[in-house]
Every structure is written in structure tokens, then in C-alpha cells.
N, C-alpha and C positions, 0 to 999 in steps of 0.2 A: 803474606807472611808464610815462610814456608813450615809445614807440619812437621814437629819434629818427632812424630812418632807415638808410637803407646808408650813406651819406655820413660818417656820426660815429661817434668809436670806443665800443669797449662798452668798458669798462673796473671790474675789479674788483681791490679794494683789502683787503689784510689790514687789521686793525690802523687801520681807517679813524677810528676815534674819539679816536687819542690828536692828540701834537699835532703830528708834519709829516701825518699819516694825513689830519684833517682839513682841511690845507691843502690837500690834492691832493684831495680829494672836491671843495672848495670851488672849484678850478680847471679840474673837468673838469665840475664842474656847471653854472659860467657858461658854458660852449663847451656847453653842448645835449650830450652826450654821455651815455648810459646809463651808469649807475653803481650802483654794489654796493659796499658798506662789511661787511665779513664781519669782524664784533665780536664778543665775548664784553659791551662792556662800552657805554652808551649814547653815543650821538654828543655831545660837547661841546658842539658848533653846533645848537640846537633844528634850525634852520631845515634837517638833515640825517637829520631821524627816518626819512623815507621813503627813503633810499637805505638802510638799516643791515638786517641779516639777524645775526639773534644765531647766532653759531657759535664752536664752539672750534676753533682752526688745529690742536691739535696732533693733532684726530683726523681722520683720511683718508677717514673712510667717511660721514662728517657733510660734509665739506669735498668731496667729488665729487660727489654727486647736485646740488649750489647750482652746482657751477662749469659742470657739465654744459650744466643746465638754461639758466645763462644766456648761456652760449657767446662771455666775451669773446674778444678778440683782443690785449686787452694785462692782463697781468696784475701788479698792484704788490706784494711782499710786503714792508708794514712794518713788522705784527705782530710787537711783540718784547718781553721784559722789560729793561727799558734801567737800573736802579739798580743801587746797587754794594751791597747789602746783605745779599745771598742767601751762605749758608756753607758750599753746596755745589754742583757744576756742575749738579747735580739740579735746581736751586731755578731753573735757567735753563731749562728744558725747552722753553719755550716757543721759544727761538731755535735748537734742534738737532732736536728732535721735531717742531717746529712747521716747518723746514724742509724737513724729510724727508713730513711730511705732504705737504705742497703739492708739492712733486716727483711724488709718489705720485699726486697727483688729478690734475695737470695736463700730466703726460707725453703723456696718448695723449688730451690735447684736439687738435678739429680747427680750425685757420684762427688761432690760436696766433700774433700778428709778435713779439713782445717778455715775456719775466717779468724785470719790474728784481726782485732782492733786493738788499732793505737790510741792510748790513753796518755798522762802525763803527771810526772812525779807532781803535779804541784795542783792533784787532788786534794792535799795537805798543803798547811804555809812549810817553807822552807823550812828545816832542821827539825821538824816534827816525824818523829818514830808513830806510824801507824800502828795500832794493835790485833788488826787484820785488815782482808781485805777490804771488807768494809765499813774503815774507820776514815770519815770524810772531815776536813777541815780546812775546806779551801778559803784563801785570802784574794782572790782577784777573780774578777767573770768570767775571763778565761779556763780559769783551776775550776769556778762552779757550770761552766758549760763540758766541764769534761766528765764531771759528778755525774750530770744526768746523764750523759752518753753511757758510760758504765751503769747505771742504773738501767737504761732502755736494755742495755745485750744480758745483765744479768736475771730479767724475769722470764727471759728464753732460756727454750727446755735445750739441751745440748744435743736430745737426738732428735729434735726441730731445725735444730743449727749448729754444727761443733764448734764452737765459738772459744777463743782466747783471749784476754786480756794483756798486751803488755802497756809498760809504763816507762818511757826513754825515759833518763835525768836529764845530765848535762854535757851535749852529745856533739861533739865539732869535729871537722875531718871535710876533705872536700867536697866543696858544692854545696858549703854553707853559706849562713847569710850573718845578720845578727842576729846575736849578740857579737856570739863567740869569732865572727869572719873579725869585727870591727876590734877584739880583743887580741889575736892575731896581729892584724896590722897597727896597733896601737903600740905592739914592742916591738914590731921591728921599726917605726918613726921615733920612738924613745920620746913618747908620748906617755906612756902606761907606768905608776909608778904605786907604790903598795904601802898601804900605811903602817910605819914601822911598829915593831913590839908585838903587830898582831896577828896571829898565824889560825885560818882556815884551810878545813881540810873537807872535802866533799867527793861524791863517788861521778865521776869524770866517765864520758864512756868514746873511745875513737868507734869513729861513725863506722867499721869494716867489721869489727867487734861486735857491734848493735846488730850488723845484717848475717854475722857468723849465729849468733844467739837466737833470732828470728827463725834462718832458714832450718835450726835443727829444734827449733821450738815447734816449727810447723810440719816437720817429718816426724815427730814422736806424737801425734797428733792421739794415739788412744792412752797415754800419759798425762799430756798438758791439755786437754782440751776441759773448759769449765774452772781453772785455774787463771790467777794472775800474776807476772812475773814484770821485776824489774828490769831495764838492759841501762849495763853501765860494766866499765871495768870491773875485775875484783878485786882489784889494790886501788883504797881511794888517793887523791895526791894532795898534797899540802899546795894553796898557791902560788906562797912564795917558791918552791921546788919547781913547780910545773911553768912558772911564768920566766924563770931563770932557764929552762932547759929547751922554751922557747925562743929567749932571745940569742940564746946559743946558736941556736939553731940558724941563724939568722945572720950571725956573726959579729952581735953585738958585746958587751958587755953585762954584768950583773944591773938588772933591773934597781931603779933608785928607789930609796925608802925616803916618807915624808911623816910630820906628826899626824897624828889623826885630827887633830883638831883643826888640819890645812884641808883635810880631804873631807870634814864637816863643813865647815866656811864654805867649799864649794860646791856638794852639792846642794848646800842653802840656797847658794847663787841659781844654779842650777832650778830649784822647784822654783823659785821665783820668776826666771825665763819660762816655765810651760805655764806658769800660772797666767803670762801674758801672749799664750797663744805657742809658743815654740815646743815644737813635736818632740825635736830632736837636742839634746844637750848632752855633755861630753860629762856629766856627772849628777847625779840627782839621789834625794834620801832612798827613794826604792832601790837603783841602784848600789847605791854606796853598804845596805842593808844587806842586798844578795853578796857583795865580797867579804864582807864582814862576816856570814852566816857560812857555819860548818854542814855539813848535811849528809850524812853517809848513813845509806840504806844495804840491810843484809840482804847480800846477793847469794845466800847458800842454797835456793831451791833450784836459781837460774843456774848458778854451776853446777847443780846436779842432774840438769839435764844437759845443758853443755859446758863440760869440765874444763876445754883450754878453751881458749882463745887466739886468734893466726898473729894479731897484731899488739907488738910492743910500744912502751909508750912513745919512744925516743923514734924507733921507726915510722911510727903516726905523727909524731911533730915532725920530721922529713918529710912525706911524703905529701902533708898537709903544706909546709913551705914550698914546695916544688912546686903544688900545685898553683896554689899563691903568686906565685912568681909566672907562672905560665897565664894564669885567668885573672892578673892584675887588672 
């Protein structure tokens, strides 16, 4: 990899291959900046084979000799197991092990300005207004293996480790998976249809936005550091607006409205297929619960460290179809 200098940051990335991990590689690869993607699993983006170094986060002694060696100054950890499917907090190791690792290797690096860890709104159940940062109330193993992880970084001292807290929401844009890849393609098959009468509004963030909010979260570093900040848009969207402006995009028509009590009946159906073993079902009470539920978190600290944002929403559902259409 070639040095790009004293000028540009060195930057390395947990979890670089999934899908905001790749969007930040892809951000600080266009800026000339040295980069390190420290995976377990291959880059998404061919065009990122040469930044990736296969490693497990959750071991320390794997994980220091690379960090060592390549001596960044800003460290991103977004390495995490992010599904809700795991039946024990065990099955989540990778976001409480895997944090405590990277603590462990990255404490007694030198020249050190920033480590953002990624955490996730759903520290709390869905639609729950936190009362600070921490006010915990998570509803899935997932939400309580991300508890501890913010617990492990917040009993370090900041000038031990300058450590950040963010908390993506609900974050789609290319090089996603599911939910939101499967929400996407579900209006443009005219598959996807909204229970009429009832309108949810939640704080949505395009994934270019999430990596705009990052990179100037992690250059204002003697501001934000010891802080925790949400990334999501700052205009939340209603989903009827948002999921009609998708199928626009798409070149379909207004998305169809059904009673709720069709979109009850099925995901009844729906828990009764996982209850017989099926992973995967096209509707379910959890699910039907997250469309149903409003969820908008005050973003006034995150905009007041970064005040715009590059990408519109209408622009973001473009460029998110485009992509779509090209990595079908």
C-alpha cells in the first residue's frame, strides 16, 4: 500500500467489509488516506481487496501486532454481529469480546487522535427517548450485547484512549443487506404494502450521511471525544412518504394500503412458521411492530458538530436504485 504521507490520516477499520464498514473504507480511500480493513470475512467492494488484513476482532493478541505495525491515528470499530437471531448473549461475542479486544490492543498505541465505536440505537426498545447517555433499555440480545460494549469503553479514561461513542438508527444506502436491501426490493416487486390509517415516522439516515457525520466526528476529536452521538438524517421521514418516493424511484406506482388487521393475520402466520423452524418469513409480530413503531431521536448535538449533510433524500433513493440495479 502506498504511504500517503504525513499529510493524510492512517486509518483503520474493524469490520471493514460489511456494509457502513465498506462505506468508510470507500471514503477514506477516495481522500488518499492509508487504510486497513481488519476482517474476518472478504471485502464486498472487490475494488477493496488490497486494504483488508483477515483477523478476528475478538482476539487481542492477533489484533495488536496489525494495529501496532500500522500505527494509525484514528481508529473506527464497526465490527459487530448486528442480526437479531442469536439465543444467547454468547452468540454476540463479537460486540463485547470483540470490544474489550480492541481496547486491549489499542490502549497503549502512540499518536492515537480518535477510536469512534459503533454502538446501536436499539440500546433502548424502539420508540424509547433516552434520558441520557446512559439510560439503557434494551429489548433483544443484540440491543444488551451492545449495553455492555458501551459499558466496557465508558469506564476508560479518555486520555488512556480518546474514545467515541456513535449510535447508527436506521441506516440503508449501498452495500446493504437486511433488512432495509429486502425493503428496497420488496417495492420495487410490488410486494411491500403499508397498513392503511397508520402513519410512522422515524429518524432514517442515508448510509454517505452516517460516513459525512463520522469522518467530521472523528477530526473534531478534542470536542467529541468522551461523548456519544446519534448518525441518522435530520429530517425524520414518515414511511408512507419515504416508501412512495421509493417506488418512484423505481418507476412504479403509489405503494398499496391494506387493513392492519391483514398485516396482523399475517404476521401471526408468519411467528407460527419460525415457531416451526423457519428463519426467514416475509412478515412477523417483531417485524410488523418495528413498521408500526415511530422512533425519532434528537440529532441537535450531531448537527452541531456537523451542521449539513452532502446527501439528499431523493438523491440517496437514486443512487441507492442505481446501485441496486447494478449489484442485483
Amino acid at each position: 500500500m502506498r504511504d500517503p504521507g504525513p499529510a493524510k490520516r492512517r486509518v483503520f477499520i474493524t469490520g471493514g467489509s460489511g456494509f457502513i464498514g465498506t462505506n468508510l473504507v470507500e471514503h477514506y480511500r477516495r481522500r488518499e488516506c492509508a487504510v486497513v480493513n481488519f476482517d474476518l470475512n472478504a471485502p464486498r467492494n472487490a475494488a477493496h481487496h488490497d486494504y483488508w488484513v483477515v483477523g478476528d476482532v475478538r482476539d487481542a493478541s492477533s489484533l495488536r501486532p496489525v494495529l501496532t505495525e500500522f500505527a494509525p491515528d484514528l481508529v473506527i470499530h464497526a465490527a459487530a454481529r448486528t442480526d437479531l437471531d442469536g439465543r444467547s448473549i454468547a452468540d454476540y461475542d463479537a460486540n463485547t469480546q470483540g470490544v474489550k479486544a480492541l481496547i486491549e490492543a489499542a490502549i497503549d498505541l502512540k499518536g492515537l487522535r480518535s477510536v469512534v465505536f459503533f454502538s446501536s440505537m436499539l440500546v433502548c426498545r424502539l420508540g424509547y427517548v433516552p434520558q441520557s447517555e446512559t439510560d439503557y433499555c434494551p429489548t433483544t440480545l443484540y440491543g444488551e450485547s451492545k449495553v455492555l460494549g458501551e459499558q466496557m469503553v465508558r469506564v476508560v479514561s479518555t486520555k488512556d484512549l480518546p474514545w467515541v461513542l456513535v449510535r447508527p438508527t436506521s441506516i440503508w444506502g449501498p452495500w446493504f443487506a437486511a433488512p432495509y436491501r429486502n425493503f428496497f426490493n420488496a417495492i420495487h416487486k410490488g410486494w411491500f404494502v403499508l397498513p392503511r390509517k397508520v402513519r410512522s415516522v422515524r429518524s432514517y439516515g442515508y448510509v454517505g450521511n452516517l460516513v459525512a457525520q463520522v469522518a467530521t466526528i472523528a477530526e473534531q476529536e478534542s470536542r467529541c471525544v468522551g461523548h456519544t452521538y446519534y448518525l441518522a438524517d435530520y429530517e425524520p421521514l414518515h414511511l408512507e412518504e419515504w416508501a412512495n418516493r421509493i417506488s418512484n424511484a423505481w418507476g412504479r406506482g403509489r405503494v398499496r394500503e391494506v387493513p392492519l388487521s391483514a398485516l396482523r393475520a399475517g404476521a401471526l402466520l408468519g411467528d407460527l412458521a419460525k415457531s416451526f423452524g423457519v428463519k426467514q418469513t416475509p412478515l412477523s409480530s417483531f417485524r410488523l411492530n418495528n413498521l408500526l413503531t415511530s422512533a425519532v431521536f434528537d440529532m441537535a448535538e450531531t448537527k452541531a458538530v456537523c451542521p449539513s449533510l452532502p446527501v439528499g433524500v431523493d438523491e440517496g433513493i437514486k443512487l441507492t436504485v442505481d446501485w441496486l440495479r447494478n449489484h442485483h
